[in-house]
C-alpha positions as CSV (number, residue, x, y, z in Angstrom):
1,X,37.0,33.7,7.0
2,X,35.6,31.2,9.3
3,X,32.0,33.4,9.4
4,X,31.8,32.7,5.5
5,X,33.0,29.0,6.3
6,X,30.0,28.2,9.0
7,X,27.6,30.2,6.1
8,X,28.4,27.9,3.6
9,X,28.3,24.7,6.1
10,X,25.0,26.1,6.9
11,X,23.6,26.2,3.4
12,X,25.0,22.9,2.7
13,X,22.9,21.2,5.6
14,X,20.1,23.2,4.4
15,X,20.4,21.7,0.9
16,X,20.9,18.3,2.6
17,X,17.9,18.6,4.5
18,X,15.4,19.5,1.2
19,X,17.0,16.4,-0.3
20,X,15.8,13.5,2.3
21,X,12.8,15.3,2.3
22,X,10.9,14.3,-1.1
23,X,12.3,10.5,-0.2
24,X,10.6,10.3,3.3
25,X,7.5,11.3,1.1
26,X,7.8,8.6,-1.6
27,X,8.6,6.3,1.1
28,X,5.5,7.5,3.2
29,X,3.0,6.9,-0.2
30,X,4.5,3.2,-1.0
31,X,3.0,1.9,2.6
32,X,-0.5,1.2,2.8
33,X,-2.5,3.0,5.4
34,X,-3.6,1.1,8.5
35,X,-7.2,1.0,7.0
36,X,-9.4,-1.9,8.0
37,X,-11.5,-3.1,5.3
38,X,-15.2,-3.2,6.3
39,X,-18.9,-4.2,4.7
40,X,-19.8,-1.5,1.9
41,X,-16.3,-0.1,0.5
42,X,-16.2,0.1,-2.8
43,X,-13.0,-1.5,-5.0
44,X,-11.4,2.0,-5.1
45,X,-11.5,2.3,-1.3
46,X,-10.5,-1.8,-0.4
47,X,-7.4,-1.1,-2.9
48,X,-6.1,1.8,-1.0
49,X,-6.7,0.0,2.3
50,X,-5.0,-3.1,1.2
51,X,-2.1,-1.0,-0.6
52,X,-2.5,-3.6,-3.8
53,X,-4.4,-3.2,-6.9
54,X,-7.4,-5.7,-7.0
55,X,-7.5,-8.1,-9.9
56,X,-10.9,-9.3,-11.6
57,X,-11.7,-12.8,-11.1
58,X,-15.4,-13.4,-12.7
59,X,-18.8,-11.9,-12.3
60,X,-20.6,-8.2,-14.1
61,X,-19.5,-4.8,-13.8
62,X,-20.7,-4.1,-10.0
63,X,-21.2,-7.4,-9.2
64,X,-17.5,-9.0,-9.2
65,X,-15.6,-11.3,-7.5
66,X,-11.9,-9.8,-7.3
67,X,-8.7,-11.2,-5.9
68,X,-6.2,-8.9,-3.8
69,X,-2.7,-10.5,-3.4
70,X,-0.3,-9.4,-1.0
71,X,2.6,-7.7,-2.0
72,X,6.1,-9.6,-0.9
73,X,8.3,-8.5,-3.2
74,X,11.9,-8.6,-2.2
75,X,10.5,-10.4,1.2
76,X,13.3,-13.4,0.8
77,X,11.4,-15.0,4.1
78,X,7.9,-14.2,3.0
79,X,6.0,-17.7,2.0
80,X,2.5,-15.8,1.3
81,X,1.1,-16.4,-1.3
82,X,-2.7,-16.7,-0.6
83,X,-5.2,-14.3,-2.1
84,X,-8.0,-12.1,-0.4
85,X,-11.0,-12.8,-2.4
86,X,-13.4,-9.9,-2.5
87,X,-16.7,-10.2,-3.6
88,X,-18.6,-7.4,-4.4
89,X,-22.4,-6.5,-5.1
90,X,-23.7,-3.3,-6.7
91,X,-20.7,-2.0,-6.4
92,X,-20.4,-2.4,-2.4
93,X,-17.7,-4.8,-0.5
94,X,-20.1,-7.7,0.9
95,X,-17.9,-10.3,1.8
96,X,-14.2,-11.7,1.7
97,X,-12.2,-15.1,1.9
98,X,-9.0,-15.2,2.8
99,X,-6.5,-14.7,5.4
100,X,-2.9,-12.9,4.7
101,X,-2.5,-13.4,8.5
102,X,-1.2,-17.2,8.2
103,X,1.9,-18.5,6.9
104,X,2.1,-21.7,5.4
105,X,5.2,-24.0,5.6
């Protein structure tokens, strides 16, 4: 009897342990990667880096200003608000504005 009660206490961590796993992993994908942004990225790659989809501000297809801002949701103490201003030409990061960095009061 206590052979089939350590067997069953076995399995049970078992199935505990396949359950936490799938929620490390959606935890893992919902923090951006520690990717600096640098000169000739294009908007797929700056998005991924920043961990925020890029919103169009003006300009033609390849040559666009867009505007990343910084995800705080939840973040009761968080008083960013500023935007990263990317501007793009042919398609290649060439410069930004902004600085998620400072906090204002």
């Amino acid at each position: 009897m206590p052979e089939r009660m350590l067997t069953a206490m076995a399995a049970l961590v078992a199935l505990a342990c396949l359950a936490l796993t799938p929620a490390r992993a959606q935890q893992a994908l919902l923090t951006p990667p520690n990717i600096p942004i640098t000169f000739g990225m294009t908007p797929e790659q700056v998005s991924v880096a920043l961990g925020v989809q890029l919103i169009y501000v003006r300009g033609r297809p390849g040559d666009e200003l867009l505007v990343a801002l910084p995800n705080v949701k939840g973040a009761t103490l968080a008083s960013r608000s500023d935007g990263l201003y990317l501007q793009f030409r042919q398609g290649r990061l060439s410069g930004w504005k902004g600085d998620w960095g400072t906090i204002r009061p």
